[in-house]
N, C-alpha and C positions, 0 to 999 in steps of 0.2 A: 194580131199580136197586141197585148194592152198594152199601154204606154204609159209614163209618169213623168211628172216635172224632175220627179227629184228621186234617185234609187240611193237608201243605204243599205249597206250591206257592214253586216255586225249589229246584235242586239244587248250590249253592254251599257254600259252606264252614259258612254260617250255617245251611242248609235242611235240609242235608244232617246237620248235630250232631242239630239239632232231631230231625226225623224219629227220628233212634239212640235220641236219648236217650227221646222221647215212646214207643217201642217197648221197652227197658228199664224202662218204668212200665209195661206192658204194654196199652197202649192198640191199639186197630187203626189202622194209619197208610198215609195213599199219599202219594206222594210226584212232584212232577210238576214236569215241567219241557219247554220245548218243544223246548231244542236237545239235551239231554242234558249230563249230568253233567262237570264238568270242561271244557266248548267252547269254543271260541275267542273268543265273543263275552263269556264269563264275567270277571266281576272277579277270578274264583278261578282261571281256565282259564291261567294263569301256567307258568312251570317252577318259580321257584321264588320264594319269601315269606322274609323274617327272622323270626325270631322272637326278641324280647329282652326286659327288664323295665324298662330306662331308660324312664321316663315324664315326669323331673322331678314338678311339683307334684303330677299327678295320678294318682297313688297309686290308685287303684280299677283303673286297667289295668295297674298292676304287680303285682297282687295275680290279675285276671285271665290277665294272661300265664305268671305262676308257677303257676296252678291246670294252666292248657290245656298248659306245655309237659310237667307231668307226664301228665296225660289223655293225649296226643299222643303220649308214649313208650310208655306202656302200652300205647295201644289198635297201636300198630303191631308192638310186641311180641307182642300176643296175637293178630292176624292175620297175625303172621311176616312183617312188611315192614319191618324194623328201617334198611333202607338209604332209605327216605323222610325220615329226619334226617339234617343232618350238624349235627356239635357242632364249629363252624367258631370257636366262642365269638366273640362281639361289643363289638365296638371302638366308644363314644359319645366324640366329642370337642366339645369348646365352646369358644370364648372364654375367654381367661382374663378371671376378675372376672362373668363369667354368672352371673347369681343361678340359673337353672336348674339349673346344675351341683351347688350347692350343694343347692339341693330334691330332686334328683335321688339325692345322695348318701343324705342324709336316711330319702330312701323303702325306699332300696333295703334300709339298713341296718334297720328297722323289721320290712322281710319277710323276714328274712333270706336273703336275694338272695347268694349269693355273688360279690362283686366285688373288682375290685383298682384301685386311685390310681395313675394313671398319669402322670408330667410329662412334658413333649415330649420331653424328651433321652431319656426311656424311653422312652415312641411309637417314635420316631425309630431310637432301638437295636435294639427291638424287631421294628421293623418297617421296613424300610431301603427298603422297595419306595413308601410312602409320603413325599408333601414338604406343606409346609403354608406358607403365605403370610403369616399371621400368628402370633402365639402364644394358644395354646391348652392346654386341660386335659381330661384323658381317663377314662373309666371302663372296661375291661374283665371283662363277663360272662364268665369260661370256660366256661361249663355252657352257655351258650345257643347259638345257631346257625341253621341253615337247613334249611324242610317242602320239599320237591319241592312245589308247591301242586298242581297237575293230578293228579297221581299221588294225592296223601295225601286231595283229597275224593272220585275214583272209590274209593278203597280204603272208605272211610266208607260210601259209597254201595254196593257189593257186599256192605257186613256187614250194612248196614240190611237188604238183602234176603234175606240168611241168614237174617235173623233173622225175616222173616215181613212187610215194609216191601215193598206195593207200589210198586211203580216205572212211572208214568207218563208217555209222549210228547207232553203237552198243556200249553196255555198254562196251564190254570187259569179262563179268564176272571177277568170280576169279580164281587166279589158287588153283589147287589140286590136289594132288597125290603127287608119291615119289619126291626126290631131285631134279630131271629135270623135266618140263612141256614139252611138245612137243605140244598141241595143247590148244585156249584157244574157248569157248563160243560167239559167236556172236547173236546169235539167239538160239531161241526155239527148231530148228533143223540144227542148222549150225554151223561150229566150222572153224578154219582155223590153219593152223600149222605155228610153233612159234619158233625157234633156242633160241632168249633171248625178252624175254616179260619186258619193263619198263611202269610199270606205275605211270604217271605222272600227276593225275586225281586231285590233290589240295584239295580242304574242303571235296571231298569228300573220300579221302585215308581213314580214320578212320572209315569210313561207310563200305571200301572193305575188310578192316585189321583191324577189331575192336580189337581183340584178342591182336593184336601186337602194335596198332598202338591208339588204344582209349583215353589212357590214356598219350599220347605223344603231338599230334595235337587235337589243337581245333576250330573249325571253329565258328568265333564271327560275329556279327552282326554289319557293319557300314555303319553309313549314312550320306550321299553328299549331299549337295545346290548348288543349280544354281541361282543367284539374277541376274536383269536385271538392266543392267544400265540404265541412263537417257539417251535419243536423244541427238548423238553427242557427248557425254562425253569417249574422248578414253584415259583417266586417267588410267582403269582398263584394258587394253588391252596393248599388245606388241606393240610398244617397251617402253612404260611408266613402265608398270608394270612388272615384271620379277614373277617366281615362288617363293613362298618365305616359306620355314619351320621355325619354331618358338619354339626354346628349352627354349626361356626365361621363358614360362608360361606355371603352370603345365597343362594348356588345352591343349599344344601338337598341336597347331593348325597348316595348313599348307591350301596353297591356291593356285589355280590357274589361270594365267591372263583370257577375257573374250578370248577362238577362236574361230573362228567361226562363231563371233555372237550369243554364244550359252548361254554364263552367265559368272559371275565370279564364280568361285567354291570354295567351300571352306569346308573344314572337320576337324576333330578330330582325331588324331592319337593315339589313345587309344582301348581297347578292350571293347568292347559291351559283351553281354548277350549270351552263348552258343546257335547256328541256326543248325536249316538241311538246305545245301543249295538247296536240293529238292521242299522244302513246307515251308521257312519259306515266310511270306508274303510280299512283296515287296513295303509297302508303310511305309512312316518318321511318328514317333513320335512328338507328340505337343510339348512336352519339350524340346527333341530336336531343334527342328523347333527355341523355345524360348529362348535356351542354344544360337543359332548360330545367330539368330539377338542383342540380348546380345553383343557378340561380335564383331558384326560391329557395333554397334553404340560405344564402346569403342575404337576400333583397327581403324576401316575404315569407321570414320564420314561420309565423304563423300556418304556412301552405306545404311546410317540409313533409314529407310524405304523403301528400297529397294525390289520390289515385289519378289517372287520368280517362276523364267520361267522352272526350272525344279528339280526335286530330284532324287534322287535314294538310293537304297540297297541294296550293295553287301556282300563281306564280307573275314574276311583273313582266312588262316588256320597257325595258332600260334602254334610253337613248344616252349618249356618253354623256352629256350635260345633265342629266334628270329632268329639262323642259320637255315640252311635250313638243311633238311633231303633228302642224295643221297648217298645211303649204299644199297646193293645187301641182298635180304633176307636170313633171317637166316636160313629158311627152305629147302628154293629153291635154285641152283648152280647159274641157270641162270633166276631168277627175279629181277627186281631193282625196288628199292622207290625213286622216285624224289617229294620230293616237300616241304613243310613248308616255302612258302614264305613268310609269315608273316607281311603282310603289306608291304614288300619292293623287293618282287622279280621279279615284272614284267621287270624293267630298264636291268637285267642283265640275261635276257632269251638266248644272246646269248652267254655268257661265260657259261651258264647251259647247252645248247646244245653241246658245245665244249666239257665241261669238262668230260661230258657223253660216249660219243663216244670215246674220247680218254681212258676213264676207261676202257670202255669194251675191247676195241682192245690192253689193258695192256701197253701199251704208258707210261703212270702216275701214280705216286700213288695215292690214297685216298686223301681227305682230311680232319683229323680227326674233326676237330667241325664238319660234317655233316655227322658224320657215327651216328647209331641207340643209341651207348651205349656215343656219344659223351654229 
């Protein structure tokens, strides 16, 4: 039976750091997953992710996303994939009078975040392809922007195994038995042995760890638009259009320029309806559909009747807080739970692969919002 220092199990944006980073310590690492890397049924199997530093109060993921979106240049730098960013930089708009705006300012300023104060009339100037229903106050990142997500975790994933990072077509199983696992399930008749097993598996943790984990994470249902613009019209497209999220309106809405040529994109940052991300079925709702032209023809005249050249549905796994869940189980010595991205953890996959590695090799402490009883 082979054996490794280190088994994770999940190839997402979180599994996949982990795995790099655990093999840059030079640990032996497999790395498994049942659908493959980047797939359809993945939280990370996306076209594409924001990546920004707006957090408002909570300042620990602004700090996270400043470490990752440097990590993230680099590493695609150094594997010559330099076109998996775009520096579309990032439009936060709020209510005006939001105390969040104000926290938000706060933080940014603290990490030195480069931003700029934006008033609507500036918005507005700035950005003409935008309308806004109430008044509002804005932040724009220019430095920040948008990962290809599918692309930027297979790219993670072919270095991990450059570098020596088995790569496995298996569920993982679960573990069992006493305090320590030594070996875990690959197959029907295959196991492989295991020093510390993390799994990093996302919507579907609850499904592996119902017992512990059920009633913690929830994997919701959401769904993306792709509208095609008209011939020629690069309004909607870098360098016109930047990424822009939108706290002013309780829709939550958030959108991304066209790249590609692939559409403009555009969602709802809110929770859908409990999913298996196994079997739920992968096609948009009409109301949806009618919820989201709705809002371009309010938000983004310009797009009112605008076909639509693609959809999708994926979907988050929501811990009640929106932190993430990375706490060593309670059963196991050497099991860990990585995951509860919750709609925003793709951007900061590789401060989650750092923070991991370094957990394990006792470097760091914890960090209590992301422990089980946090």
């Amino acid at each position: 039976m082979t054996s490794y220092d280190s088994v994770v199990i999940g190839a997402g944006v979180f599994g996949a750091w982990t795995a790099y980073r655990l093999r840059l310590a030079g640990k032996s690492v497999a790395l498994l997953d049942a659908y493959g890397a980047g797939n359809s049924r993945a939280s990370s199997g996306g076209e594409s992710r924001i990546i920004r530093m707006s957090y408002g109060a909570d300042e620990i993921y602004t700090r996270w996303s400043a470490r990752s979106l440097a990590a993230w240049k680099a590493f695609l730098d150094e594997v010559k994939a330099p076109g998996l960013f775009y520096p579309t930089g990032v439009l936060w708009t709020s209510s005006e009078g939001d105390a969040r705006a104000a926290d938000n300012r706060a933080a940014l300023v603290r990490n030195g975040v480069t931003f700029e104060n934006l008033t609507q009339l500036e918005v507005e100037k700035r950005f003409p392809q935008l309308r806004f229903s109430r008044p509002i106050t804005a932040v724009f990142e220019p430095e920040s922007g948008v990962l290809l997500a599918r692309r930027c975790v297979q790219a993670v994933v072919r270095e991990a195994v450059v570098r020596g990072v088995d790569f496995i077509h298996a569920i993982g199983g679960v573990a069992s038995g006493d305090r320590k696992i030594s070996s875990v399930s690959i197959g029907p008749h295959a196991r492989i042995g295991a020093g510390e097993l993390i799994y990093a598996c996302g919507p579907w943790l609850p499904k592996m760890f119902p017992a512990l984990l059920g009633d913690r994470i929830r994997a919701t249902r959401q769904e993306v638009f792709f509208f095609g613009t008209a011939a020629s019209d690069r309004r909607f497209a870098p360098p016109a259009m930047p990424a822009w999220l939108d706290y002013s309106d309780p829709r939550r809405s958030y959108a991304i320029p066209d790249l590609e040529s692939r559409g403009f994109k555009l969602a709802f940052d809110r929770h859908g309806p409990e999913v298996d991300p196994d079997t739920q079925e992968r096609i948009v709702q009409a109301d949806a559909l009618a919820e989201a032209r709705e809002f371009l023809r309010e938000r983004f005249p310009g797009l009112a009747g605008a076909p639509i050249v693609e959809t999708r549905v994926c979907q988050y796994e929501n811990t009640e807080t929106g932190d993430f869940l990375i706490d060593r189980h309670p059963d196991f010595e050497n099991v860990w739970l990585v995951g509860g991205g919750s709609g925003h953890g793709f951007k900061h996959g590789p401060a989650v692969g750092e923070y991991v590695e370094r957990l394990l090799a006792g470097t760091i402490n914890s960090e209590p919002r992301f422990a089980l009883t946090g």
